[in-house]
N, C-alpha and C positions, 0 to 999 in steps of 0.2 A: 468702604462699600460704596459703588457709584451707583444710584439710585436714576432709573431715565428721567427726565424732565415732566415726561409727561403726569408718571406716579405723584411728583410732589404739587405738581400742579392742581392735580386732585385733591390730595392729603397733604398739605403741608405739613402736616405734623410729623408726617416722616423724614422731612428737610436735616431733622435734630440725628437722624443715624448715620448720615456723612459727617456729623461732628469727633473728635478724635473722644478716646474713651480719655478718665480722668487718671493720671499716672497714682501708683501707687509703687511705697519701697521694696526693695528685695527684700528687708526686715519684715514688713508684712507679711511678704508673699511665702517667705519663710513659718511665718506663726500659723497662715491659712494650711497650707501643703498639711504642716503638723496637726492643724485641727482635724483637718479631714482625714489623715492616714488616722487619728484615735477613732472618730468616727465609721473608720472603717473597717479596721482590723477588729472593732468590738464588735459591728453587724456582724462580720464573719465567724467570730465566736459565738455569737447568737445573742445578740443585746449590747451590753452596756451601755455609752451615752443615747443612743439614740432611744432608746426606750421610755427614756426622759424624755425628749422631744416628740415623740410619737404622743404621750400625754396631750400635747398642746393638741394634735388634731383627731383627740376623741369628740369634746366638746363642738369642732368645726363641720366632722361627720355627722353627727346627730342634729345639729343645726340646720345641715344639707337637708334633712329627713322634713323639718319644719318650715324650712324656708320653700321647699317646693311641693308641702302638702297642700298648699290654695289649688295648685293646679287640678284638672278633671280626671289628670291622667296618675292613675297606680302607678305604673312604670315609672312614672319621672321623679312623684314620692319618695317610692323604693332605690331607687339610682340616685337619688339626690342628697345622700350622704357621702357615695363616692365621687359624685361630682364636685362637693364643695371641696371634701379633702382634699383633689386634686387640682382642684380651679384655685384656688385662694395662693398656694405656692407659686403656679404658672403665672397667675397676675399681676404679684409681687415681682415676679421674673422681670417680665416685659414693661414693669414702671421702672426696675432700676435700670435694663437697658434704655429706655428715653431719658434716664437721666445720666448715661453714659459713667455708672459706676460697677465698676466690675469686678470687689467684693460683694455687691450687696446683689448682683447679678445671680452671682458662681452659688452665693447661700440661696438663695431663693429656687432657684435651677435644681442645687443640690437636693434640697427636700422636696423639689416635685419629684422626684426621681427616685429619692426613697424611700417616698411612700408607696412606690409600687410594692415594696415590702411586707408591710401590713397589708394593702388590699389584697397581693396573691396568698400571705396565710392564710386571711378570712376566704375567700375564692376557695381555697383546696380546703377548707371545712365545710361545705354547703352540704357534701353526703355524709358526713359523721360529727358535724353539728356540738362540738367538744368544747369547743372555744368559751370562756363566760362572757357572756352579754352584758355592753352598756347602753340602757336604753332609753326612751324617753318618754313618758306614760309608763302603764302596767306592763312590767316583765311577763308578766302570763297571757300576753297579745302580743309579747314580740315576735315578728318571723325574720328569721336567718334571711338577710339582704340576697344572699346569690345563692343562697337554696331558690327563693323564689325567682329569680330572673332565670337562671340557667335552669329549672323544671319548664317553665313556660319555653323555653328558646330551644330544649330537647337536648343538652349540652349535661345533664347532672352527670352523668356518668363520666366526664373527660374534666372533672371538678378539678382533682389536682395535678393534672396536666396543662390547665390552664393557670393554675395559680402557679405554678413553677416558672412556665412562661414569663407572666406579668414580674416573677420574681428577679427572671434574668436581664429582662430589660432593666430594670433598678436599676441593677450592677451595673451592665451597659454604659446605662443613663449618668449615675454617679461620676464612674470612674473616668468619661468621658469631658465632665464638668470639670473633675478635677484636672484633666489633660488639657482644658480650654483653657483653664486660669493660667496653668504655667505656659501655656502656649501663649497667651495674649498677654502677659506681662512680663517673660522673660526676656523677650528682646527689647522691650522697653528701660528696663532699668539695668539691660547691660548698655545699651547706648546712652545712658545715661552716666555710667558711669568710663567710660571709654574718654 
């Protein structure tokens, strides 16, 4: 990646993305491929491993809710569950890219991306509201997160057309993660073994 002069002159911190990424073995890249096709083929059955890691960013979501209820504004309160679930994997992303490692890139990537998953089921529940709540304070004040964003935005009615959406980018997103790793490390460790 040839980054112009001027950008790092700005940013030198961006200097570290013309760095080469850190080689990893076909043995790896082998174990990854197979983590993720488990990871996948169980989404596609409707669970299995990820459902477990989904757990991890109940806690993160509800955190979202806390961490930007200082603010003045309702909206960003009510948003700021799906923002944390989804900022905290993206963040993770872009530290292991400056550290030019790319399993720890491809996971971090990978769950930003599947957690479209969970936000587009909760999305196409905002009109029938079926789902159990995990929440934080009194359950008998909690409101359904994109019940109230999409009533306000005029959008209830196209609930699970949106959440479908947001589901298929996941897929997208995932499967395109997993096509980055073997793209960016298959010629590496064939030339390495050549």
């Amino acid at each position: 990646m040839n980054i112009p002069d001027s950008i790092t002159d700005r940013f030198p911190a961006l200097s570290v993305l013309e760095d080469d990424w850190e080689p990893i073995s076909r043995v790896a890249l082998a174990a990854w491929i197979a983590f993720y096709c488990v990871l996948l083929i169980g989404a596609a059955a409707g669970g299995g491993l990820l459902r477990w890691f989904d757990l991890v960013f109940v806690p993160i979501h509800e955190g979202g809710h806390l961490l930007f209820a200082w603010s003045a504004s309702q909206w960003l309160t009510v948003a700021g569950g799906t923002i944390l679930q989804l900022f905290v994997p993206f963040a993770l992303a872009v530290y292991f890219v400056f550290r030019r490692q790319i399993p720890g890139t491809a996971f971090c990537a990978f769950f930003f991306f599947e957690q479209f998953l969970p936000v587009g089921v909760y999305m196409a529940d905002a009109r029938s509201q079926s789902l159990e709540y995990v929440t934080v304070g009194d359950p008998e004040l909690a409101e359904h997160d994109w019940t109230w964003m999409f009533s306000r935005l005029g959008l209830l009615d196209h609930d699970v057309q949106i959440g479908t959406a947001m589901r298929v980018l996941g897929w997208i997103g995932m499967l395109a993660i997993v096509g980055w790793l073997v793209w960016r490390v298959w010629p590496q460790t064939a030339s390495n073994n050549a």
